[in-house]
N, CA and C of each residue as an Amber inpcrd file, in Angstrom:
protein
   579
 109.8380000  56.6460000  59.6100000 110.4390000  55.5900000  60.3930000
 109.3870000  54.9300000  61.2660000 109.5330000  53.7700000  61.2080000
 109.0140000  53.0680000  62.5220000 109.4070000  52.8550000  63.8370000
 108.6140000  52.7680000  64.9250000 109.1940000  52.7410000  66.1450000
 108.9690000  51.4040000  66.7180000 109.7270000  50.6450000  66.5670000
 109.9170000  48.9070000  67.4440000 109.9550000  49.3410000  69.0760000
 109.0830000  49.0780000  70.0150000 109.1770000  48.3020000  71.0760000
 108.9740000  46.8610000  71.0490000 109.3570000  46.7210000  72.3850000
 109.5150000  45.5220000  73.0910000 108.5260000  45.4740000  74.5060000
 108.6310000  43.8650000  75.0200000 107.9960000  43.6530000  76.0110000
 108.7610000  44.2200000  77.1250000 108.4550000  44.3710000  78.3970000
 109.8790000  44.7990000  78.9990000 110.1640000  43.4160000  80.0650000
 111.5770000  43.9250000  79.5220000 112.9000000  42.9120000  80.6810000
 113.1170000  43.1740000  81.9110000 113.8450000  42.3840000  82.6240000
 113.9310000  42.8950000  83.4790000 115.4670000  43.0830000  83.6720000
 116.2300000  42.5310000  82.9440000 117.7840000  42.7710000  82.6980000
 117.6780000  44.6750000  82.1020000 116.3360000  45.4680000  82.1070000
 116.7070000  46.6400000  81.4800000 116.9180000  47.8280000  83.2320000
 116.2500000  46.6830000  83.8300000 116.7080000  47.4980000  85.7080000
 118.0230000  47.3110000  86.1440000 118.6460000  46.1410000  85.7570000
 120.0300000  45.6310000  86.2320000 121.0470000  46.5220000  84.8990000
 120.7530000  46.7380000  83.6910000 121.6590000  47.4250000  82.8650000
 121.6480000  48.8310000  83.6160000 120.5000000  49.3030000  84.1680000
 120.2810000  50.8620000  84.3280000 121.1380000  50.6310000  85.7130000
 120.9980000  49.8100000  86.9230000 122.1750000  50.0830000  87.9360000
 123.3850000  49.7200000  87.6950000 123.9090000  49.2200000  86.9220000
 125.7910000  49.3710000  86.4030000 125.6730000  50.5100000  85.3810000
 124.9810000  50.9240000  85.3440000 125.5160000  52.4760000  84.3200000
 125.3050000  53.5380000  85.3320000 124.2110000  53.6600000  86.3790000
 124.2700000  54.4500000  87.6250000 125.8020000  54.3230000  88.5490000
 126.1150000  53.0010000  88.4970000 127.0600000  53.0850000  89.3790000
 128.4250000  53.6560000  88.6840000 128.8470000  53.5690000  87.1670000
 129.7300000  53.8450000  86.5980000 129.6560000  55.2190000  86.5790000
 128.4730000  55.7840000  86.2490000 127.7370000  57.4740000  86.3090000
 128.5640000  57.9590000  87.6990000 127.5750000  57.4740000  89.1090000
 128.6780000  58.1300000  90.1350000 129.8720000  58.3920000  90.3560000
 130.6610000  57.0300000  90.2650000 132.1830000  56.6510000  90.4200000
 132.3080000  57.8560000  89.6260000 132.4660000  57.9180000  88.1240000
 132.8780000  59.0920000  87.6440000 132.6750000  60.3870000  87.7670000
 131.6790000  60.7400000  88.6840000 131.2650000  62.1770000  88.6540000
 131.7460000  62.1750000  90.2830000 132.2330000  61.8100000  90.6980000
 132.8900000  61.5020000  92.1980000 133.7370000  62.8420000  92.1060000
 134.1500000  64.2390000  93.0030000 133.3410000  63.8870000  94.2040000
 132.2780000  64.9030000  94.1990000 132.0310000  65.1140000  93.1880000
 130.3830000  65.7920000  93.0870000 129.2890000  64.9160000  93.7020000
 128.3590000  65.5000000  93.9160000 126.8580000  65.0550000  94.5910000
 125.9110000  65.3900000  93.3590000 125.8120000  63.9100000  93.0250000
 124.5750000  63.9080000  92.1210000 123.3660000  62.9880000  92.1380000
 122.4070000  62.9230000  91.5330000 121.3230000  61.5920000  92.2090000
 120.3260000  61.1910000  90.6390000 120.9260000  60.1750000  90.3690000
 120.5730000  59.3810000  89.6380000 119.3400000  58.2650000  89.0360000
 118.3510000  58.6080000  89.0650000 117.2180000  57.9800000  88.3670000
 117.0000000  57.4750000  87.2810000 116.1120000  55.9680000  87.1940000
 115.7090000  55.6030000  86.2190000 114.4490000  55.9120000  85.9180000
 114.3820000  56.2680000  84.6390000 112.7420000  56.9280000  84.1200000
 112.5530000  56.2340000  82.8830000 111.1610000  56.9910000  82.5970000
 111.1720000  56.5560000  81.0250000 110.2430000  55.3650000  81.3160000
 109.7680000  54.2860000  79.9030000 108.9820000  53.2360000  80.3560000
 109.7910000  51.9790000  80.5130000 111.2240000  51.8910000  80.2330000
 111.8320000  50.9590000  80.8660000 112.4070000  50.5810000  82.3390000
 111.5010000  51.8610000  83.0650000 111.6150000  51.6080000  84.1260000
 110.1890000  51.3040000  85.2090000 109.6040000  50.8020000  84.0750000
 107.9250000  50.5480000  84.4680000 107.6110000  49.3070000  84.5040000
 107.6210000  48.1380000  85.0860000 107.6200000  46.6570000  84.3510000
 106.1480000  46.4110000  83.7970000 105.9510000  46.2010000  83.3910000
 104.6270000  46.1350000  82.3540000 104.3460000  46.7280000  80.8420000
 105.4400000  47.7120000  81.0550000 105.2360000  48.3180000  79.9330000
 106.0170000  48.4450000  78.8820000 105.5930000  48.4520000  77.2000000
 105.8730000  48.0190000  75.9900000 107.3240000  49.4780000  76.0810000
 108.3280000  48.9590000  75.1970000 108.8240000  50.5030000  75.1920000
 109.9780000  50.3180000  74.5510000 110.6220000  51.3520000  73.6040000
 111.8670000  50.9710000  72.8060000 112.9220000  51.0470000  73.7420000
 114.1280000  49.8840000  73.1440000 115.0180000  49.3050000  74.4240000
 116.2830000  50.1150000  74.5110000 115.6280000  51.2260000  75.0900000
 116.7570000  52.1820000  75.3280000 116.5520000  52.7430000  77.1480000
 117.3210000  53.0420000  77.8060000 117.1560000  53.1640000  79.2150000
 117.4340000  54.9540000  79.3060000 116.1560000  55.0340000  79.6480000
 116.5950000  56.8550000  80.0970000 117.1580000  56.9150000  81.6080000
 117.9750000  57.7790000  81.5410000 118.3230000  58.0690000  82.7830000
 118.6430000  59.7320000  83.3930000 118.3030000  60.3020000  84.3560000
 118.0730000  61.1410000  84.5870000 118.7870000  61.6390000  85.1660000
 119.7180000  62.6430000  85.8480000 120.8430000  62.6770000  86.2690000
 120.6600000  64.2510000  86.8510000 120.1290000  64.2360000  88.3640000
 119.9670000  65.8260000  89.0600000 120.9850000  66.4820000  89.8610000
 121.4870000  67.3700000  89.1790000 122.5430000  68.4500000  89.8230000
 121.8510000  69.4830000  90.7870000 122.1680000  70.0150000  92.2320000
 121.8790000  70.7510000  92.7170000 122.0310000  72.0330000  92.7910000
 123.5120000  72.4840000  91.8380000 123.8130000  73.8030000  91.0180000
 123.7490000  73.8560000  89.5740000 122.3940000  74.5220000  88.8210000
 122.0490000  74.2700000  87.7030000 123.7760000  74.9450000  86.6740000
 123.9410000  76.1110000  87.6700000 125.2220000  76.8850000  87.4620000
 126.3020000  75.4370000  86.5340000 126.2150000  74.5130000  87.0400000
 127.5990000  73.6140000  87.3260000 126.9180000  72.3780000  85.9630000
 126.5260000  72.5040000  85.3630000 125.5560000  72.2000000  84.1510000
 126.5360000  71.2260000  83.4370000 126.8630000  72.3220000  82.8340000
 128.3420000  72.4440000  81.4130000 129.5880000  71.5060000  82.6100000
 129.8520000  71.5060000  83.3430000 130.7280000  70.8900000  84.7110000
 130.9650000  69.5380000  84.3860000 130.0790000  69.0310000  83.8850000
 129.6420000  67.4530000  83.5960000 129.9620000  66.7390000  82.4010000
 129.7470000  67.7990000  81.1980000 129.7920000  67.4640000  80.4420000
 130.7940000  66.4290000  80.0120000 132.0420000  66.2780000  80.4310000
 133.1950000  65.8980000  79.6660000 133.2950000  64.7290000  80.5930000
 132.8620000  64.5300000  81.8330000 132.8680000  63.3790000  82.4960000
 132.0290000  62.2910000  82.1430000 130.9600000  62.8280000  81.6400000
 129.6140000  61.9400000  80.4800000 130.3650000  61.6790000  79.5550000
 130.8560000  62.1840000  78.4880000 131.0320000  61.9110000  77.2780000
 132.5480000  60.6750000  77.7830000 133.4580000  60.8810000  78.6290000
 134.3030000  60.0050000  78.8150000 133.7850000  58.4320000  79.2720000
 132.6870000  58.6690000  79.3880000 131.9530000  56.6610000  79.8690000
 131.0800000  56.8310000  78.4120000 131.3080000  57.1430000  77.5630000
 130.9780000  56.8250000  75.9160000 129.8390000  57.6300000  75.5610000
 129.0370000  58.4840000  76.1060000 128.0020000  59.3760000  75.6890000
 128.6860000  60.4280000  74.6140000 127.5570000  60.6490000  73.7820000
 127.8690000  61.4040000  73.0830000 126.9090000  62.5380000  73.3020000
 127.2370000  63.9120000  73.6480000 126.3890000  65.0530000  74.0330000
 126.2490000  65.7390000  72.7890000 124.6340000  65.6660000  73.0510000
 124.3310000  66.5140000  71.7070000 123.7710000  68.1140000  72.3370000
 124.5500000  69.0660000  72.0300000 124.2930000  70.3760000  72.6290000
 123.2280000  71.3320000  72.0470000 122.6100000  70.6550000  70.4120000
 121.1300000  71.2270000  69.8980000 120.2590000  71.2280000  70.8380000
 120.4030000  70.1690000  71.5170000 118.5880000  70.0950000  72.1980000
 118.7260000  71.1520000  73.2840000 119.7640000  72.2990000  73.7170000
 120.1500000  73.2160000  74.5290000 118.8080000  74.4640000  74.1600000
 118.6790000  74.4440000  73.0020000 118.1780000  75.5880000  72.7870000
 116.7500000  75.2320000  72.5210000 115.8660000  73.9610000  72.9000000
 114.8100000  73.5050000  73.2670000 114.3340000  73.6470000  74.6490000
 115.7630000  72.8480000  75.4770000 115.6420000  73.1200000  77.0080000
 116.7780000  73.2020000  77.2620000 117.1150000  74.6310000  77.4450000
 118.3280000  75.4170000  77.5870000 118.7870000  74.8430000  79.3720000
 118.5330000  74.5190000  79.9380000 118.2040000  73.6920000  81.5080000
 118.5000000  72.5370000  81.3670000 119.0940000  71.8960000  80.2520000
 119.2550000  70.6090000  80.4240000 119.9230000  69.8750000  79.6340000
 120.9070000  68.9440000  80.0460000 121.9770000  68.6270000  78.9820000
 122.2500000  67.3200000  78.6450000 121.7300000  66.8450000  77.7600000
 121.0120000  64.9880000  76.6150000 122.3720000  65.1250000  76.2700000
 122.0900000  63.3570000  76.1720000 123.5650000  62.5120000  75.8610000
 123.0000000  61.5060000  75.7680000 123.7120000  60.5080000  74.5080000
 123.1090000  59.3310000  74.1970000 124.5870000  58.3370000  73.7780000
 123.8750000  57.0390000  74.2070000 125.5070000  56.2400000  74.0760000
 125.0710000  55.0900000  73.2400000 125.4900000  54.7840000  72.1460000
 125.0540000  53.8660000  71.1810000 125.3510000  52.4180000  72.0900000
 124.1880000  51.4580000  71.1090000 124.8020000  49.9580000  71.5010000
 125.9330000  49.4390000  71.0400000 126.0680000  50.2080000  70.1110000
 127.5080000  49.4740000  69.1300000 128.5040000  50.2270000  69.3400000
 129.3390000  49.7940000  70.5510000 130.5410000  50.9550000  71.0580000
 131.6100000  51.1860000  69.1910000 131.4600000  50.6730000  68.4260000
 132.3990000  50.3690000  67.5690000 132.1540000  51.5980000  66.2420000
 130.8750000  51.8070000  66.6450000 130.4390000  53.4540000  65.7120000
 131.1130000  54.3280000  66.3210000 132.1800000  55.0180000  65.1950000
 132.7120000  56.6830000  65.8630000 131.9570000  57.3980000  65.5120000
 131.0920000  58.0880000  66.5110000 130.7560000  59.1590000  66.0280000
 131.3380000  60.3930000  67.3480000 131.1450000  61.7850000  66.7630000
 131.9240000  62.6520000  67.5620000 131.2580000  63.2790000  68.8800000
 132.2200000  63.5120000  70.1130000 131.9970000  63.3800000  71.0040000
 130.9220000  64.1800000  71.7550000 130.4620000  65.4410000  70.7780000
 129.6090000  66.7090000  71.0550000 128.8530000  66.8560000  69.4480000
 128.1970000  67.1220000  69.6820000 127.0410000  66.8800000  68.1690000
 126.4580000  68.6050000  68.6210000 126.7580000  69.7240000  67.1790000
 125.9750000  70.8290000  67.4900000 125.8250000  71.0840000  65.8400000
 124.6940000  70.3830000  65.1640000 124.0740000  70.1730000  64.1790000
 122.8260000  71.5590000  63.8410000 123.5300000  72.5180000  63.6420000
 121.9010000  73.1980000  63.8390000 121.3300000  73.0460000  62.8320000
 121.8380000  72.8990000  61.6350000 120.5540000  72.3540000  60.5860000
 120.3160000  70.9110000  60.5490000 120.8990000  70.1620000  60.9370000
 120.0550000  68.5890000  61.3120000 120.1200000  67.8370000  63.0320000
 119.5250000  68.2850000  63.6470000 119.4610000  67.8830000  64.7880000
 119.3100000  66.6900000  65.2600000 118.2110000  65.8840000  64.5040000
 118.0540000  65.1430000  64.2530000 118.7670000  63.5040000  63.8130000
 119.6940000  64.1760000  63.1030000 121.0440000  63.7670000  62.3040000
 121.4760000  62.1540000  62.9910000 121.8800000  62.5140000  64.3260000
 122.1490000  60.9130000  65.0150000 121.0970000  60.2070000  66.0000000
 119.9560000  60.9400000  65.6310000 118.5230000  60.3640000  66.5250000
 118.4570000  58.9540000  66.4080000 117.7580000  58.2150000  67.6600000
 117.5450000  56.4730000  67.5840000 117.0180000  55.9550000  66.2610000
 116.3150000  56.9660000  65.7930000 116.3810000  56.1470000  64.3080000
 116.9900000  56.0170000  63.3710000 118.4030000  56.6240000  63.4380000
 119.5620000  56.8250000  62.6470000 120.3360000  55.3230000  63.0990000
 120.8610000  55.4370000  64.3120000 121.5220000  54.9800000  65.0410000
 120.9750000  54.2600000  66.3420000 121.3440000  53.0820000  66.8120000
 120.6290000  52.1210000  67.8880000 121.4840000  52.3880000  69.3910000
 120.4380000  53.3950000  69.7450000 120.9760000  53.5900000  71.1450000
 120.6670000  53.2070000  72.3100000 121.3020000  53.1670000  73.2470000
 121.4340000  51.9690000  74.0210000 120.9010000  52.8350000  75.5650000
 121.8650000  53.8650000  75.8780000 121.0360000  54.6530000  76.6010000
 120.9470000  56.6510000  76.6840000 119.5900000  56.7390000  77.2530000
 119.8000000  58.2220000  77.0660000 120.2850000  58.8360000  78.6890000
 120.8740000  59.8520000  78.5580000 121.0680000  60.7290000  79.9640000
 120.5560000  62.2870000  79.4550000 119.4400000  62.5890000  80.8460000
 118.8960000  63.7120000  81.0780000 119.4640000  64.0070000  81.7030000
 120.8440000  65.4750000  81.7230000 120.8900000  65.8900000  82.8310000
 120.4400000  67.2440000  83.5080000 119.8340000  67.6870000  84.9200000
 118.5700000  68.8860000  84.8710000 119.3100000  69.3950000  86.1060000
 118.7950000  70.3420000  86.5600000 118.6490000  71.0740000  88.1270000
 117.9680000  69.4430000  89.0390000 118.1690000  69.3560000  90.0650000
 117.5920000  68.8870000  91.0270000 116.3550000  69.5450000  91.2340000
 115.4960000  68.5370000  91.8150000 113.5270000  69.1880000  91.9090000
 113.0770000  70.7930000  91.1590000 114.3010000  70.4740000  89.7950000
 112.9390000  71.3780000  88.6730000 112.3950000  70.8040000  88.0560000
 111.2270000  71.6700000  87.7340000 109.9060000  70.8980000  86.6300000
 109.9540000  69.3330000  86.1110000 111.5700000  69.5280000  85.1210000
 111.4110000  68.3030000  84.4120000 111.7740000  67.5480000  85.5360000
 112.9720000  66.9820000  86.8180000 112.9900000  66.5550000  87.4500000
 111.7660000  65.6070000  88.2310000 110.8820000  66.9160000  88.3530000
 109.7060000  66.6880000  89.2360000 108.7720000  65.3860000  88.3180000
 108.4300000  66.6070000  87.2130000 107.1550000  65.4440000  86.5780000
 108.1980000  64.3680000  86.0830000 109.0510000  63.9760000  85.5710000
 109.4790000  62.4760000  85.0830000 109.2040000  61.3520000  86.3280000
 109.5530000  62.1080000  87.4130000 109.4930000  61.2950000  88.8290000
 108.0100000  60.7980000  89.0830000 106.9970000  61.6630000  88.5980000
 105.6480000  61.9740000  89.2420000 105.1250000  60.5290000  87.9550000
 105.2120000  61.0180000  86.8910000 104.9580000  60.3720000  85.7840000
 105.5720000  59.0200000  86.2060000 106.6890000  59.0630000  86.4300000
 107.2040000  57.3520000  86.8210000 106.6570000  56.6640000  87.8830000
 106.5260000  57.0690000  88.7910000 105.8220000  56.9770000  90.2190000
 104.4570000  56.6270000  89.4980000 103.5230000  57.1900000  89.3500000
 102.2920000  56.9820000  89.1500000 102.2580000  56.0060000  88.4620000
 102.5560000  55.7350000  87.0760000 102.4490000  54.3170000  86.2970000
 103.0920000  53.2740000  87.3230000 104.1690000  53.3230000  88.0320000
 104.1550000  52.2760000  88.6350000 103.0960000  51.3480000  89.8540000
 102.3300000  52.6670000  90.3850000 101.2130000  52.4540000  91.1960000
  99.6430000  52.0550000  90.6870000  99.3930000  52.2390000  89.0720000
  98.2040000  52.4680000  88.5580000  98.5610000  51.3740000  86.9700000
  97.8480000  50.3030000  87.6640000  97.6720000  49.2590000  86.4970000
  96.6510000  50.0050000  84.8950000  95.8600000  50.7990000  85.6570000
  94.8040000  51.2470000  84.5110000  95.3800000  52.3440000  83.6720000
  96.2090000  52.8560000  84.1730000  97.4660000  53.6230000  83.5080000
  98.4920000  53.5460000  82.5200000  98.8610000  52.1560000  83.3950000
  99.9770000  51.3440000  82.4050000  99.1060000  50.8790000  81.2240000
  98.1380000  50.3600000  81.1760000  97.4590000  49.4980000  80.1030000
  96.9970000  50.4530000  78.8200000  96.3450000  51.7480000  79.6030000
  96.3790000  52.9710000  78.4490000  97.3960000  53.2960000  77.7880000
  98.7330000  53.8740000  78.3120000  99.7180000  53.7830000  77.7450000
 100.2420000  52.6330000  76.9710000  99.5680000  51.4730000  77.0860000
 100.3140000  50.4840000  76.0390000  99.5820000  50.5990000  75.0260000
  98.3600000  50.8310000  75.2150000  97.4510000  50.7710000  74.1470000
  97.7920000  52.1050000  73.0550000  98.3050000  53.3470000  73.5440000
  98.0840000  54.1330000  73.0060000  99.6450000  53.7420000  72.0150000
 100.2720000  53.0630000  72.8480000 101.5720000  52.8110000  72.1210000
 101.5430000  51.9280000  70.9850000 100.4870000  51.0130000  71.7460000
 100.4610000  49.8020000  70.5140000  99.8840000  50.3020000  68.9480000
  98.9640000  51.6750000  68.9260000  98.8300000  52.4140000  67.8020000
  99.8250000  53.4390000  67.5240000 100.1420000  53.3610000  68.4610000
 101.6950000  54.5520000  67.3450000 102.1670000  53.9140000  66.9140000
 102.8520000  52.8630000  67.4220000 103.9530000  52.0710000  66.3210000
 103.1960000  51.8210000  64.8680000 101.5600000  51.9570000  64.3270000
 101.5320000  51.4520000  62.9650000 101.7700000  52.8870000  62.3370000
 101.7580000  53.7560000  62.5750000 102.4080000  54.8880000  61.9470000
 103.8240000  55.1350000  61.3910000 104.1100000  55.7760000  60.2140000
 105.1220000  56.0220000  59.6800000 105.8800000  57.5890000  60.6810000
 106.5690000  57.4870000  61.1590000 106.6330000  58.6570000  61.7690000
 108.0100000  59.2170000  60.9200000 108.1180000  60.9620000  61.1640000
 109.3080000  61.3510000  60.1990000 110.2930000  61.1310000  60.9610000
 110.2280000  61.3700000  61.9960000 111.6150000  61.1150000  62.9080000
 111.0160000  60.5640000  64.7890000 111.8670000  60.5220000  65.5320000
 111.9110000  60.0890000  67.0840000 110.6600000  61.2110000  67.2760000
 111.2390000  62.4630000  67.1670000 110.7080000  63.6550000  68.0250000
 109.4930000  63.5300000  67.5550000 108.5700000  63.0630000  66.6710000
 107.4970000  63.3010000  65.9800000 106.6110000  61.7980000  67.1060000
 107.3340000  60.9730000  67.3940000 106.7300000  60.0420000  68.0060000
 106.4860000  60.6260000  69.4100000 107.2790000  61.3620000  69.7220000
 107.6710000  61.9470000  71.0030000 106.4460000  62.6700000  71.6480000
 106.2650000  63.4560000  70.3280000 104.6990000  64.1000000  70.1380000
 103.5110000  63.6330000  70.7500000 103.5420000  62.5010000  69.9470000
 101.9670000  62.0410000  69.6440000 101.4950000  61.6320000  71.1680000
 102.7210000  61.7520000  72.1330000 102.5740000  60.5820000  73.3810000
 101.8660000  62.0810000  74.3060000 102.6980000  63.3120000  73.8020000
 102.5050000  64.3350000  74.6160000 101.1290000  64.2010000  75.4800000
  99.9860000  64.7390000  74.7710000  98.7600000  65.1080000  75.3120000
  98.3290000  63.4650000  76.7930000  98.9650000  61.9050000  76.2990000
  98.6290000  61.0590000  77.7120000  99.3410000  61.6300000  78.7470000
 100.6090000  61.8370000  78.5650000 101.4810000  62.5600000  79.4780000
 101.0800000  63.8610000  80.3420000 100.5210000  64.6340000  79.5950000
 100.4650000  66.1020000  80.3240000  99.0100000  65.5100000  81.3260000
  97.6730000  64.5210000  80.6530000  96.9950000  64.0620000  81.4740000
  97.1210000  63.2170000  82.5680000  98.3300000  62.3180000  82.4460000
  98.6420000  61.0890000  83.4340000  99.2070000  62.3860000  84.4070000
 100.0690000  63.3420000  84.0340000 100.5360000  63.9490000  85.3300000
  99.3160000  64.6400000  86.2480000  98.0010000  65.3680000  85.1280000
  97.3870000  65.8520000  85.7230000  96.3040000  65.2530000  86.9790000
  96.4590000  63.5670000  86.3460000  95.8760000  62.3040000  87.1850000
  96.6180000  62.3580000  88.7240000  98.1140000  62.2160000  88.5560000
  99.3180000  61.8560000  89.5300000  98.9150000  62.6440000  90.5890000
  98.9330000  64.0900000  90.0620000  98.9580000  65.4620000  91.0500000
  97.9850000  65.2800000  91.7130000  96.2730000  64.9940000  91.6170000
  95.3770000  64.9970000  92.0810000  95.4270000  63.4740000  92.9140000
  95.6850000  62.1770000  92.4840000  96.5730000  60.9810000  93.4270000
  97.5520000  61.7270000  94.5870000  98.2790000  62.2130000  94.2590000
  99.0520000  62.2870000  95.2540000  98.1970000  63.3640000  96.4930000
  97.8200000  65.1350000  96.4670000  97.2160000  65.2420000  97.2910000
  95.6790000  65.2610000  97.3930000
């Protein structure tokens, strides 16, 4: 598969706060705190037009709690990626409300099965512990590209050569980005103190 980005919009900041605000209202009267991540929340940067969003609970306990309140504003929770990061619970909501597909996806031999390259999704939800790991670095990682032009421009570049690759699936693209990532954070950490 190929991976299409785009330039970025700025209608992809205004889509991400009416899905934050629909996110709260519904998870009302829980306390949760809501971030946009990912590179559509970077303006400069190239990135497929899907909006991650991040979604931190302060009782990791209260996880599974959520679940059914996500999937009722149209996410579909896929519970495979549990046993990748057992800490954290992905949901993805197509652009085309008009695809049924089912409301919990636990595919263990194709995981893969309704990935963005199957299907055109519109947005993802991370949901984690509050200030763990992944919490931390998505923030750190977002933060920093937004402060560091020489950052952003690497990352496009490195993007602008992935896309000529045939990749087998999402997760394989997911990959290739790994090793800028684990360095941009190791950049951030030493920026920040």
């Amino acid at each position: 598969m190929k991976i299409k980005l785009e330039k970025h919009k700025t209608e992809w900041n205004d889509s991400f706060k009416l899905e934050k605000e629909a996110i709260i209202k519904n998870l009302i009267p829980e306390k949760v705190f809501v971030e946009h991540i990912g590179s559509t929340s970077i303006p400069g940067l190239i990135s497929k037009p899907i909006i991650d969003i991040m979604i931190g609970v302060e009782d990791e306990n209260k996880l599974n709690n959520y679940i059914n309140k996500i999937i009722h504003l149209g996410y579909v929770y896929v519970k495979n990626y549990e046993k990748i990061f057992p800490l954290r619970r992905y949901f993805f909501k197509l652009a085309d409300e008009n695809i049924d597909l089912p409301p919990i996806i636990d595919f263990s031999d194709d995981p893969e099965k309704y990935d963005s390259g199957s299907y055109k999704h519109k947005f993802h939800i991370h949901m984690v512990k509050l200030n763990s790991d992944f919490w931390k670095d998505h923030l750190l990682f977002r933060n920093y590209l937004l402060k560091n032009e020489d950052a952003r421009l690497e990352y496009n570049q490195l993007k602008n050569k992935l896309v000529l690759t045939e990749w087998a699936n999402i997760n394989e693209y997911t990959k290739a980005k790994s090793f800028f990532i684990r360095k941009t954070l190791e950049r951030a950490l030493e920026y920040e103190f």
